[in-house]
C-alpha positions as CSV (number, residue, x, y, z in Angstrom):
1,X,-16.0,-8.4,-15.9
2,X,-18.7,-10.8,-14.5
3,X,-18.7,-14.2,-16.4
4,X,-22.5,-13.5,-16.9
5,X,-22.3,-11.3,-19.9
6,X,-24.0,-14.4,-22.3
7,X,-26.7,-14.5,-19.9
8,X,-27.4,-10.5,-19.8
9,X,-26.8,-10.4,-23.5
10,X,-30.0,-12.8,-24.6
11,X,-32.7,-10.8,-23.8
12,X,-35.3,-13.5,-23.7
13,X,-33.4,-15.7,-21.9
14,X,-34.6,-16.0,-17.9
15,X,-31.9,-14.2,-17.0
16,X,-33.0,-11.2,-19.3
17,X,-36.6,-11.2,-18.8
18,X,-35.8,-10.9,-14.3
19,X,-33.1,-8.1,-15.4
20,X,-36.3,-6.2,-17.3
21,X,-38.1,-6.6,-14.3
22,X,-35.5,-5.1,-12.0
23,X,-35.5,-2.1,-14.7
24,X,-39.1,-1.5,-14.5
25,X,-39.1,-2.0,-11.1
26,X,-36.6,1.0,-11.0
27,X,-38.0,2.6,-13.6
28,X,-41.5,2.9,-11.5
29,X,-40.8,2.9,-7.8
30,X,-37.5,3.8,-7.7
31,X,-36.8,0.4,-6.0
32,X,-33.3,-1.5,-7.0
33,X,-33.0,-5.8,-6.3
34,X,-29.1,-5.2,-6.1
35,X,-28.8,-8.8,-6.0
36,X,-30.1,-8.9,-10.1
37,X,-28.4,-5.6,-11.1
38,X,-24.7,-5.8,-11.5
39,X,-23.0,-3.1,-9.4
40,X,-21.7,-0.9,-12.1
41,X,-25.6,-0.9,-14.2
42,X,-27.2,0.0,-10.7
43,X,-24.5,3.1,-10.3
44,X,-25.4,3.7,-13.6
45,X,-28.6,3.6,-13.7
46,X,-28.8,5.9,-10.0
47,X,-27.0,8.2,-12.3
48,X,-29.3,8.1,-14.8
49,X,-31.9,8.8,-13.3
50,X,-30.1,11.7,-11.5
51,X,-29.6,13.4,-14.8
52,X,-33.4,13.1,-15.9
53,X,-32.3,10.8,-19.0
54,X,-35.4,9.6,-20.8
55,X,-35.9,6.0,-20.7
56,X,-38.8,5.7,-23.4
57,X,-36.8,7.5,-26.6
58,X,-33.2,8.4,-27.6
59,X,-32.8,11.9,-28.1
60,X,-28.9,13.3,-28.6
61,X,-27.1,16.1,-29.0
62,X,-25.3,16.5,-32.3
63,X,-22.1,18.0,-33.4
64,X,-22.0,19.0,-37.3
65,X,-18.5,18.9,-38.0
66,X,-16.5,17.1,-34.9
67,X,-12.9,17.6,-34.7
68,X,-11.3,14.5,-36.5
69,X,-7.8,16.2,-36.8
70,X,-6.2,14.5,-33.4
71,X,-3.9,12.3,-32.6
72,X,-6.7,9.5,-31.1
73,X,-8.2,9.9,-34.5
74,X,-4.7,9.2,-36.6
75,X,-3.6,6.6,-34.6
76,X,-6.7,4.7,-34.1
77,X,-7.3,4.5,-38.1
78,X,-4.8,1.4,-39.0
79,X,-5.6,-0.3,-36.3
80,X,-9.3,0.1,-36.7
81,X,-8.7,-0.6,-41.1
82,X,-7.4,-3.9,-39.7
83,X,-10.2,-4.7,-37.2
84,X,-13.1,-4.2,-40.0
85,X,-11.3,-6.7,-42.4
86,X,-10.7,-8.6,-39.6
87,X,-15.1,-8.7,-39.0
88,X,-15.8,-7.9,-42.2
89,X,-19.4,-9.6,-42.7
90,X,-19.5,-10.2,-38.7
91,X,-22.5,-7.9,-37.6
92,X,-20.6,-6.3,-35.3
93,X,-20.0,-2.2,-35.4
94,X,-16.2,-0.9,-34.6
95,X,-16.9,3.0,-32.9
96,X,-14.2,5.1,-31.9
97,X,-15.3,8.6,-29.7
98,X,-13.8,11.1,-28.2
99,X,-13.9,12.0,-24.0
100,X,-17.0,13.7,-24.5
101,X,-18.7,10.8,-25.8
102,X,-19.0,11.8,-29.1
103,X,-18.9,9.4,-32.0
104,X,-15.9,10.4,-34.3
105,X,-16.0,6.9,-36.4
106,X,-17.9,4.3,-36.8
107,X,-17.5,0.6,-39.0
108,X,-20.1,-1.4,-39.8
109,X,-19.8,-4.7,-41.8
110,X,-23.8,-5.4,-41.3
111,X,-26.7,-3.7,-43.0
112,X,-29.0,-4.7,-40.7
113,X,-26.8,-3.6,-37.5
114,X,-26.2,-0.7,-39.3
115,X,-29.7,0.7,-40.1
116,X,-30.4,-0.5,-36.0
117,X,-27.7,2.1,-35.1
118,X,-29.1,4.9,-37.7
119,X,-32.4,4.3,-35.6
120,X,-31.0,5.0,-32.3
121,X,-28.3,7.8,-33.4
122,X,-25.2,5.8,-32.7
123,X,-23.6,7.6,-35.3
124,X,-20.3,10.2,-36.1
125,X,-21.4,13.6,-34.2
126,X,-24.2,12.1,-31.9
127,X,-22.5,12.2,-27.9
128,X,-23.5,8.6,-26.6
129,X,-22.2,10.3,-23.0
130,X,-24.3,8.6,-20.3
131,X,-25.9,12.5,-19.2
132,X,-27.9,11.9,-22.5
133,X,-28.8,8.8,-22.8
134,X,-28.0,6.9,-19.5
135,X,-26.5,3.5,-19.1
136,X,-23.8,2.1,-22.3
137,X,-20.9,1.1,-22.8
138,X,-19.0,4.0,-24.2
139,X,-20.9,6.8,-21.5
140,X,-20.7,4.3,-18.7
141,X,-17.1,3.5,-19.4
142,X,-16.3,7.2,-19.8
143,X,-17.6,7.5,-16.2
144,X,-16.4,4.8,-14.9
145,X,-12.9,4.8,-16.4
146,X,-12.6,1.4,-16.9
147,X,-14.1,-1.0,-19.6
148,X,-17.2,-2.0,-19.4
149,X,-20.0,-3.9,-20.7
150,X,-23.6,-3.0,-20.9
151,X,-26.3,-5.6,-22.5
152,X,-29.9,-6.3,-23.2
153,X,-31.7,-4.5,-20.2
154,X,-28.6,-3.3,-18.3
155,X,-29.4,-0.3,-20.8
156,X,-31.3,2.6,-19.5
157,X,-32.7,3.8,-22.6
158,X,-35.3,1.0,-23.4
159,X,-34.6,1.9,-27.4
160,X,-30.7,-0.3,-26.8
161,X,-32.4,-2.8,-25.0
162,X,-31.8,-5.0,-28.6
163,X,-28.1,-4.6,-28.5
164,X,-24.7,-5.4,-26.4
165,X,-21.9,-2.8,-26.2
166,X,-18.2,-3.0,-24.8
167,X,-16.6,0.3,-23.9
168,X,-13.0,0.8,-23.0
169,X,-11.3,3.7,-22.6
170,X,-8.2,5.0,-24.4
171,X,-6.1,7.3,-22.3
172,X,-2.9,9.2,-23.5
173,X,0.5,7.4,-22.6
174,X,2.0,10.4,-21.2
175,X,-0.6,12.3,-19.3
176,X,-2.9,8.9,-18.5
177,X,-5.8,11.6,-19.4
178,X,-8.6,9.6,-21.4
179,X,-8.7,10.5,-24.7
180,X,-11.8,8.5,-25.7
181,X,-13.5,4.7,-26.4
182,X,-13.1,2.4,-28.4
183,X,-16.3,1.0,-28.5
184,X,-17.8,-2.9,-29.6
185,X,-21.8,-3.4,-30.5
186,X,-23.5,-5.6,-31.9
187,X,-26.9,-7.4,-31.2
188,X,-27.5,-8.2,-27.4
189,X,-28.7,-12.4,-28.4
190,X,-24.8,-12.3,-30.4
191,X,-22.7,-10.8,-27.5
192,X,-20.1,-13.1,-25.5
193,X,-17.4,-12.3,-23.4
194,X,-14.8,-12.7,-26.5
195,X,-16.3,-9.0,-27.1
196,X,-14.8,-7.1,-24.1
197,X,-11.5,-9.3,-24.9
198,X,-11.1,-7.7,-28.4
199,X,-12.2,-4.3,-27.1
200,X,-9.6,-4.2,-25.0
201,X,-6.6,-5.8,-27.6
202,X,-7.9,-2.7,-30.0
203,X,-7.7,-0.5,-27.3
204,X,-4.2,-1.1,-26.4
205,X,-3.1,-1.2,-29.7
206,X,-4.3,2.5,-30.4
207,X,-2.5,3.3,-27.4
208,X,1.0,1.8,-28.6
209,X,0.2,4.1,-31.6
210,X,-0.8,6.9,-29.7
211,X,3.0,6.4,-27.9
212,X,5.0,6.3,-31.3
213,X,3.3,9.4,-32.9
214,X,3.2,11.4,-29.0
215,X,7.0,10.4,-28.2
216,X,7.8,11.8,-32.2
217,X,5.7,15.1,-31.7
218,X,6.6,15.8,-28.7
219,X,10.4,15.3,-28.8
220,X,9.9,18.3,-31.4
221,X,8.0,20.3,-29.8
222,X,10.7,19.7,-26.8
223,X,13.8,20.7,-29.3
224,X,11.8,24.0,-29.8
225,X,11.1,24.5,-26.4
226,X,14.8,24.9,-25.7
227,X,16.1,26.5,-29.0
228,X,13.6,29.1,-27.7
229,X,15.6,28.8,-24.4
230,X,18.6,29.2,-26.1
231,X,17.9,32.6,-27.8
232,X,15.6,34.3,-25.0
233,X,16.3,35.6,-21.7
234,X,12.6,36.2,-21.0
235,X,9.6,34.0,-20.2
236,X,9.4,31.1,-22.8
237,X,6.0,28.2,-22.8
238,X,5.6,25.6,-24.8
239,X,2.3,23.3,-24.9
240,X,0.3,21.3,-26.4
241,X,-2.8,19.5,-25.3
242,X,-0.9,17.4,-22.9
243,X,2.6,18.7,-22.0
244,X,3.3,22.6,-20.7
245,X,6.6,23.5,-20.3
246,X,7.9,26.5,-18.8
247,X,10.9,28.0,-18.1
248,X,12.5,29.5,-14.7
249,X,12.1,33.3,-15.8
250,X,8.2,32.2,-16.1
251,X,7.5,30.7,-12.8
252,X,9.2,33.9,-11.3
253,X,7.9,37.0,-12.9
254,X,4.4,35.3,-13.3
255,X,1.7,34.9,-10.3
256,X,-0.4,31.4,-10.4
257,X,-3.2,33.1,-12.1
258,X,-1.1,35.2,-14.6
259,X,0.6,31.5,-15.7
260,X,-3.0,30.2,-16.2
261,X,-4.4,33.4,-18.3
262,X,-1.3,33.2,-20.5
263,X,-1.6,29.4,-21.3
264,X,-5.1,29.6,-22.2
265,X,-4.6,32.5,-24.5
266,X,-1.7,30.9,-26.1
267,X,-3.9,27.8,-26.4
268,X,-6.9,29.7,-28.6
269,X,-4.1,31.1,-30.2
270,X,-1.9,28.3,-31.8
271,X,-5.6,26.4,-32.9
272,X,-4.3,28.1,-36.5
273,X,-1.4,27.3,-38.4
274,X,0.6,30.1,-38.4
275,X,2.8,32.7,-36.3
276,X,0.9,35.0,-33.9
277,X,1.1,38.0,-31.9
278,X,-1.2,38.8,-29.2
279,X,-1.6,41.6,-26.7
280,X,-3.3,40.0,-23.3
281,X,-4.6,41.8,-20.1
282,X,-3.3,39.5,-17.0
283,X,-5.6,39.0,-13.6
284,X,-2.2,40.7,-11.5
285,X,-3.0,43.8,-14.0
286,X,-0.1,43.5,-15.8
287,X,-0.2,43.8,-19.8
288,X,2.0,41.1,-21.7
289,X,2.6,40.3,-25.3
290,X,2.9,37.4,-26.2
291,X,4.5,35.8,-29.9
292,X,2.9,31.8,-30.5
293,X,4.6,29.8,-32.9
294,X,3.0,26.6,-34.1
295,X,5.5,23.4,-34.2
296,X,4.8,21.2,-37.3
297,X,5.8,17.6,-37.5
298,X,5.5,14.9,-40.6
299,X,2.9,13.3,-38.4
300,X,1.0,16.3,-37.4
301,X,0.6,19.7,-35.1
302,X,3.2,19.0,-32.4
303,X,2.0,22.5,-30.0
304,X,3.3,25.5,-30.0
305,X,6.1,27.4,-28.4
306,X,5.5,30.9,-26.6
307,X,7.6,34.1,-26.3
308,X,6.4,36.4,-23.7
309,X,7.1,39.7,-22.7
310,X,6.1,41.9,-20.0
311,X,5.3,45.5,-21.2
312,X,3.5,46.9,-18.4
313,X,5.0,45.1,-14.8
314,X,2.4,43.0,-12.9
315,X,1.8,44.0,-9.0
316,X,2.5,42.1,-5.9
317,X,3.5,37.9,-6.4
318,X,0.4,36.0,-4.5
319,X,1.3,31.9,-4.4
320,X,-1.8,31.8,-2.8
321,X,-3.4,28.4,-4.5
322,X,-5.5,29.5,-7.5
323,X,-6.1,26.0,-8.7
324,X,-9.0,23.7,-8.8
325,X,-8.5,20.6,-6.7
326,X,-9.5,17.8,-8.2
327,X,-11.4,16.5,-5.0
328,X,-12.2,18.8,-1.8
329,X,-9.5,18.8,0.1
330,X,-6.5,17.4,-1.6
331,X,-4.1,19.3,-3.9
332,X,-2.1,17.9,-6.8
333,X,-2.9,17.7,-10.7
334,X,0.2,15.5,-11.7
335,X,-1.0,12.9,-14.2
336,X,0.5,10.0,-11.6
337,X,-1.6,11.7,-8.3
338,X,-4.7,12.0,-11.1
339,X,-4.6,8.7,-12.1
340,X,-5.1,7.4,-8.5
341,X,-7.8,9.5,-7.5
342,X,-9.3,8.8,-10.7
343,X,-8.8,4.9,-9.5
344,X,-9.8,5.4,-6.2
345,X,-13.3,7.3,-7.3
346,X,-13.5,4.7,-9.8
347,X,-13.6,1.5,-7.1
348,X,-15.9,4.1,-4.5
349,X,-18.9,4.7,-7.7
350,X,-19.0,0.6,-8.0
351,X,-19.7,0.8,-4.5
352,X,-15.9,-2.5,-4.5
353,X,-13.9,-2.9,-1.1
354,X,-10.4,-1.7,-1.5
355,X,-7.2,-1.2,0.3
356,X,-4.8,1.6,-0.6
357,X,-1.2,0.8,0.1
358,X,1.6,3.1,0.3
359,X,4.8,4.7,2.6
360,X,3.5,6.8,5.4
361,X,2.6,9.7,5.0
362,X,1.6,9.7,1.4
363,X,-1.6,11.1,1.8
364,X,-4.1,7.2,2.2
365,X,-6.7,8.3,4.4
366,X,-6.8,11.8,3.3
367,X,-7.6,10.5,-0.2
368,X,-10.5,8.2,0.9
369,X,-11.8,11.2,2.6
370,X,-11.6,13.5,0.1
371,X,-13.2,10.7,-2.2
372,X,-16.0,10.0,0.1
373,X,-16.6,13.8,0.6
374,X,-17.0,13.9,-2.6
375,X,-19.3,11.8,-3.9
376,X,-21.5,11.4,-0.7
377,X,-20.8,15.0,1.3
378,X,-23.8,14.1,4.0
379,X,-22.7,10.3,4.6
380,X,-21.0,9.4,7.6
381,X,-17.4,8.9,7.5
382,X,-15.8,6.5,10.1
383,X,-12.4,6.0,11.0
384,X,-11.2,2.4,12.9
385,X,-7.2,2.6,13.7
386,X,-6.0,-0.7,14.3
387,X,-2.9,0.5,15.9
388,X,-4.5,2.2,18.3
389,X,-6.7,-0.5,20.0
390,X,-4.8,-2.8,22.2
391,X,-7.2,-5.1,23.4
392,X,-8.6,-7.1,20.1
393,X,-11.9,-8.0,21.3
394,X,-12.8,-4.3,21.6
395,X,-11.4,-3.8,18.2
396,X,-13.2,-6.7,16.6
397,X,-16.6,-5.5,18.5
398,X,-16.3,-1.8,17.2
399,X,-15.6,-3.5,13.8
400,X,-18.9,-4.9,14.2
401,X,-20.5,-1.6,15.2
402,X,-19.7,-0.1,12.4
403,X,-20.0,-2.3,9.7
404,X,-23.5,-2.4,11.1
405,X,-24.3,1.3,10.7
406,X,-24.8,0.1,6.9
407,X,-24.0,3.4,5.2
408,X,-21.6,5.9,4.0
409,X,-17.8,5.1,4.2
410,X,-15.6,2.7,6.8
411,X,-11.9,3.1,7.0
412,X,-9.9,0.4,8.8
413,X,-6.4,2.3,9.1
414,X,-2.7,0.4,9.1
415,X,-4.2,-3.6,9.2
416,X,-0.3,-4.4,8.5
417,X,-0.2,-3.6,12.6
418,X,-3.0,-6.8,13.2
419,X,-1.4,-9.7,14.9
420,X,-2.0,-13.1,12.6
421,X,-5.1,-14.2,14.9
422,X,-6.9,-10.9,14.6
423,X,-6.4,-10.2,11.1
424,X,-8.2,-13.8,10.4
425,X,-11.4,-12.8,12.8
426,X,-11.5,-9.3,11.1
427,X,-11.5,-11.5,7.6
428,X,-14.6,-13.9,8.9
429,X,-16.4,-10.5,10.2
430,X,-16.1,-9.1,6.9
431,X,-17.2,-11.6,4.7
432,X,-20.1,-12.3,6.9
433,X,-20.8,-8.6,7.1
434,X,-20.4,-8.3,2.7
435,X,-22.7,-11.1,2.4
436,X,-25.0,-9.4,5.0
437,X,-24.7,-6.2,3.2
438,X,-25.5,-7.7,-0.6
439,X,-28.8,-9.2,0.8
440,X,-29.9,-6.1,2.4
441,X,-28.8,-3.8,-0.1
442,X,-27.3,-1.2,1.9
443,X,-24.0,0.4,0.9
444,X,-21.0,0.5,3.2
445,X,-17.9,1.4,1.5
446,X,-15.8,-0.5,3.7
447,X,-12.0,0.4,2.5
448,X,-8.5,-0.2,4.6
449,X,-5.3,1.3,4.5
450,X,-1.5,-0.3,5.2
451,X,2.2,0.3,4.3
452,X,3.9,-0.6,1.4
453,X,2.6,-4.3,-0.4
454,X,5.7,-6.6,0.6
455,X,4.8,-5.8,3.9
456,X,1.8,-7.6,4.4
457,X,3.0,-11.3,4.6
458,X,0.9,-13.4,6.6
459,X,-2.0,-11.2,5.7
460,X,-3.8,-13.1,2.5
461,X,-7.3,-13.9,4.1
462,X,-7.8,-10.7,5.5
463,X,-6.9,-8.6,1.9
464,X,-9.3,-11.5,-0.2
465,X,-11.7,-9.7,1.8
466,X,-11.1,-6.7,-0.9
467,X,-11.5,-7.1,-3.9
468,X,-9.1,-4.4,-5.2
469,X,-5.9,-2.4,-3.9
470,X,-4.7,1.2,-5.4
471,X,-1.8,2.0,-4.6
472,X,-0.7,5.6,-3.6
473,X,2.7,7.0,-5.0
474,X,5.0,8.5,-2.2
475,X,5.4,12.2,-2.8
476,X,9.2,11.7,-4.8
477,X,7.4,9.9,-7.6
478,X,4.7,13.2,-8.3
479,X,6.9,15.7,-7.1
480,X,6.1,18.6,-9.3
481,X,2.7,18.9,-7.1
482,X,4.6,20.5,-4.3
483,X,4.0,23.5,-6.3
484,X,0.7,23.1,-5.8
485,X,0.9,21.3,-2.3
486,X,2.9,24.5,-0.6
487,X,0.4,27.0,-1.1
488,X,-2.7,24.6,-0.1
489,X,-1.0,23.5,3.3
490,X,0.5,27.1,3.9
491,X,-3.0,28.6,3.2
492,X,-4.4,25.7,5.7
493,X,-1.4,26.4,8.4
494,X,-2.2,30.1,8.3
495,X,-5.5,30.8,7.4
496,X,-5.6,34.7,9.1
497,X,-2.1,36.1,8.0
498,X,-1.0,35.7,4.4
499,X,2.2,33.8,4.0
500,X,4.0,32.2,0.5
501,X,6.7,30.9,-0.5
502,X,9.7,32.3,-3.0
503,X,10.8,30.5,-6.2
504,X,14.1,30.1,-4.3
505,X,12.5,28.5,-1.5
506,X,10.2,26.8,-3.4
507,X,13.3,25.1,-5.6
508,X,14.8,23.8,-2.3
509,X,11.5,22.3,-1.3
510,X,11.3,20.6,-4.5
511,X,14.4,18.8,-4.9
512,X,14.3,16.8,-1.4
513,X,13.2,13.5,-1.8
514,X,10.7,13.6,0.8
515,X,10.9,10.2,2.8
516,X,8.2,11.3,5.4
517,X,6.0,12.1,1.6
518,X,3.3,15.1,2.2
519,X,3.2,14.4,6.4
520,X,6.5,15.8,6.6
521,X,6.5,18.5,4.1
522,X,3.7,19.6,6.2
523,X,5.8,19.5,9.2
524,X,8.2,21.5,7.7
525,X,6.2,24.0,6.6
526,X,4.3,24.2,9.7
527,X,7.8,24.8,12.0
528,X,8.2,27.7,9.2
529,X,5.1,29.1,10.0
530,X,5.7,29.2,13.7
531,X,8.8,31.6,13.5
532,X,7.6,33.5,9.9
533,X,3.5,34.1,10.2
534,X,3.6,36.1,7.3
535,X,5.1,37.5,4.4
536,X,7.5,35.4,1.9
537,X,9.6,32.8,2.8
538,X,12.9,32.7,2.1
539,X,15.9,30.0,1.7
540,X,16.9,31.0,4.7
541,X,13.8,30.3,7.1
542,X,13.7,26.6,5.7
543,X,15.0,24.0,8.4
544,X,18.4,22.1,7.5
545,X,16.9,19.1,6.4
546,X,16.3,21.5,3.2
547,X,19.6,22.0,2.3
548,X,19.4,18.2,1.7
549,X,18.9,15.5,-0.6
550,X,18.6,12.6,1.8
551,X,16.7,9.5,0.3
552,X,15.8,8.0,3.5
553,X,14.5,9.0,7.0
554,X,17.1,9.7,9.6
555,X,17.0,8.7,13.1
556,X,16.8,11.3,15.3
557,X,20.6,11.2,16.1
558,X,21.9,11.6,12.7
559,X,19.0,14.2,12.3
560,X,21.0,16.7,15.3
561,X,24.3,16.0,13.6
562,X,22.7,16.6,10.0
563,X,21.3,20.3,11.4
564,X,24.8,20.8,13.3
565,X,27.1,20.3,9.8
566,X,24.2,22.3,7.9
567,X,24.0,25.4,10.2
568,X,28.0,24.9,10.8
569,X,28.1,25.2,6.9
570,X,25.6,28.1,6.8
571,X,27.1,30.1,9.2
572,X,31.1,29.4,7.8
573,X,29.0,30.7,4.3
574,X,29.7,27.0,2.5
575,X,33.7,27.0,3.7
576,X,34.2,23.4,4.6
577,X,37.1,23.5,6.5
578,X,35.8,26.6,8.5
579,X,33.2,24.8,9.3
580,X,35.2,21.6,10.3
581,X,37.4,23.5,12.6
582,X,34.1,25.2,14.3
583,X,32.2,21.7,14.5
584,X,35.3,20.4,16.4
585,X,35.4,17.3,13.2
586,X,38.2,16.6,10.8
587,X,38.3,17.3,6.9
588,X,37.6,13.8,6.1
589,X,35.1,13.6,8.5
590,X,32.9,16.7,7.2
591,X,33.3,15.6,4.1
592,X,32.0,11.9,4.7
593,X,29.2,13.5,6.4
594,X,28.2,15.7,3.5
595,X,28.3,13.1,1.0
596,X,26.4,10.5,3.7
597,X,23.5,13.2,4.9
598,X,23.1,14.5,1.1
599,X,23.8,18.2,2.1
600,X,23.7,20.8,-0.6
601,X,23.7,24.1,0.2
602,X,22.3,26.2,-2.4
603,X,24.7,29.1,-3.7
């Protein structure tokens, strides 16, 4: 956060009464001084406005009886009993909501303060979410995804104008899905920047809890989960809010959409505490009943495990992708791909420069893309590869073009590729253009892409340029989305003819380690395509790099004799010595080859 919080929290003070300008400014004309507004208020207060919040009154939805029963709620409760003797007498009010916004607790050790909140509904069951009333810190940090600190004027609601608020968000240590805020107000002339410090020691403290009591719940939900395993030869879930576990017979007898309608039933089924049994209609038309089982721990509801059986069969497997991306054009819902889109949207709605490092092929630009597509569908969306333009005048000047265009998104790819000298004139151009940019007020979201961090010595002036990097995992370290990635890219490589993928298939696909990342599991599945256009793929159409586990990428020699031992192999049907003999190779030499290329042929 800015080191200017003191001077937006006195609302009197010079600095306070030109932020109030700049808010009636907006408020009436529509007109934003970005150089006076802090980039996350103005992105606020655009939003804001967006939504029709009223700026002269506080008006809230309210939720009688919010659920208090969760683990956020447990684990929050000692740390926040410490925090209020901690401030006991301090006119400062400890909040605690939930990912809606909603206030699920709230500590006050000041009358005064206390009555203030009562006035403006800052209370247990009243959503503070920024669609009602506009620019805080829990809605604001709820959008944002990071904490953040509203004071004085920054608020869009001109009822809070007389307090400062520090939002951070507490996510769950498995999943990394926000949970809620912990939330810090007190009176906007009292604020300081020790107030976002504390928000955030509280806010990793109910996370360390959140760990202990998660890891204990779900270890016994887990031990369910296979006992169920152990004593069923049918399709066996388990879930809870954050975890789903499913077993092979599951993923094979189910379509994508069947999966879905039998989790969410079982979900609205196990919000009780005891055993039941449910007859459910599926999309594929099959009828399934289905036995939930709550799982009970000392600290709590743990989930449920989920016996299914088929009585009526379903029709015709479709793989087809029935899921929801989360942005247009990318596919994936693992909690490590979620929580760097989530970054990545994060740095794009505060309007920050970033770079976005990772191994090639891991899907950088097509994130950006999908980011800006998302959040400004109509804005231009430019594209500058470094390692294509040989001549670095030309390069710098089209720089120049673009970043005067003002608008919409800039992408400077692989700037790991710049010789020394350019790299320094592309860091002078864009600090001179930034600077350019906050006087005008215009908003380029000027963002650059390169290979992994460690190889990007010599490179320091050109990334100070940025303020911020994200980094994108390869596709080894979220590998459960190829389940989701196969259908997407097979849908995209043949869009006339219908063609999936079978769970056998699909297992092979998902043990490789991927070195090329998403680029060459596309290139995989686009040589399938050429020679199956439709139907169900098999084990058997999948090139021999399939058959192995190779953890990095071979040259193209070692990639001929890899295919040769593999389709030797194949065709001896997994006979080693059959296949040595045919291959023209020793034993020893087979065998070094197998253990070197990471070939395993499935049974």
């Amino acid at each position: 956060m800015p080191s200017t919080h003191s001077d937006a929290a006195a609302s009197h003070s010079p600095r306070g009464r030109v932020l109030a300008a700049a808010r009636e400014r907006f408020l009436t004309a529509g007109a934003l001084d970005s150089d006076q507004v802090r980039e996350t208020i103005a992105a606020s207060w655009w939003r804001s406005k967006s939504w029709n919040v009223a700026a002269d009154h506080v008006r809230l939805p309210y939720a009688k009886d919010p659920n208090l029963e969760t683990p956020l709620v447990q684990s929050a409760a000692p740390i926040l009993n410490r925090l209020q003797e901690q401030t006991s007498g301090e006119a400062v009010s400890i909040i605690l909501t939930d990912a809606a916004g909603v206030v699920l607790d709230r500590r006050t050790g000041d009358r005064r303060l206390e009555r203030g909140l009562d006035r403006v509904q800052l209370a247990p069951g009243f959503s503070y979410a920024e669609q009602f009333v506009g620019t805080n810190g829990i809605g604001t940090a709820l959008e944002g995804r990071q904490p953040t600190g509203v004071f004085g004027h920054e608020h869009y609601a001109e009822d809070l104008e007389e307090f400062g608020c520090v939002g951070v968000p507490v996510r769950h240590p498995v999943s990394g899905r926000v949970l809620g805020v912990l939330d810090l107000t007190c009176w906007s002339r009292d604020a300081s920047p020790l107030l976002l410090a504390l928000a955030r020691t509280t806010a990793e403290h109910i996370e360390r809890e959140l760990t202990t009591l998660t890891g204990l719940r779900e270890f016994a939900l887990f031990q369910e989960y296979l006992k169920a395993c152990r004593h069923s030869r049918g399709i066996v879930l388990a879930l809870n809010n954050d975890v789903v576990m499913m077993n092979d017979h599951a993923r094979q007898a189910l379509t994508t959409a069947d999966q879905a309608a039998l989790l969410a039933a079982a979900a609205e089924a196990m919000m009780g505490s005891r055993r039941v049994v449910i007859d459910v209609d599926l999309p594929s038309g099959a009828k399934a009943r289905m036995s939930c089982g709550p799982v009970h721990t000392s600290s709590g509801p743990a989930g449920g495990v989920v016996r299914v059986r088929l009585t009526t069969p379903s029709g015709p497997r479709s793989d087809r992708p029935a899921f929801q991306p989360l942005l247009p054009g990318l596919a994936g819902s693992s909690p490590v791909w979620q929580r760097t889109c989530d970054q990545v949207r994060a740095h794009c709605l505060a309007g920050e420069w970033i770079t976005v490092h990772g191994e090639a092929g891991s899907g950088k630009l097509a994130l950006l893309q999908a980011v800006h597509r998302h959040h400004d569908p109509a804005g231009r969306f430019r594209v500058v590869d470094t390692a294509a333009e040989a001549d670095p005048a030309a390069f710098l000047s089209r720089v120049e073009q673009e970043l005067q265009q003002g608008s919409g998104a800039l992408v400077l790819r692989h700037i790991d590729r710049l010789p020394r000298e350019s790299a320094q004139s592309l860091a002078a151009l864009l600090r001179v253009r930034h600077r350019a940019a906050d006087q005008s007020g215009k908003q380029l979201w000027v963002t650059a892409t390169h290979g992994p961090a460690d190889g990007t010595h010599g490179l320091d002036s050109l990334l100070r340029a940025f303020p911020a990097t994200v980094e994108v995992p390869p596709l080894r370290h979220h590998i459960e989305d190829v389940r989701e990635l196969v259908p997407f890219l097979l849908a995209k490589l043949t869009s006339a003819t219908p063609l999936t993928c079978s769970p056998e298939a699909l297992r092979l696909l998902m043990r490789s380690a991927w070195p090329g990342n998403v680029a060459q599991l596309r290139q995989v599945l686009s040589t399938v395509a050429q020679h199956r256009r439709s139907g169900v793929i098999q084990p058997g159409d999948l090139p021999p790099e399939c058959q192995t586990v190779s953890r990095r990428v071979l040259s193209p020699l070692e990639a001929l004799e890899r295919d040769a031992i593999v389709r030797g192999l194949i065709a001896a049907k997994g006979n080693k010595n059959a296949a040595a003999r045919a291959l023209g190779v020793s034993r020893a030499t087979i065998y070094r080859k197998i253990r070197e290329y990471g070939i395993d042929l499935p049974q």
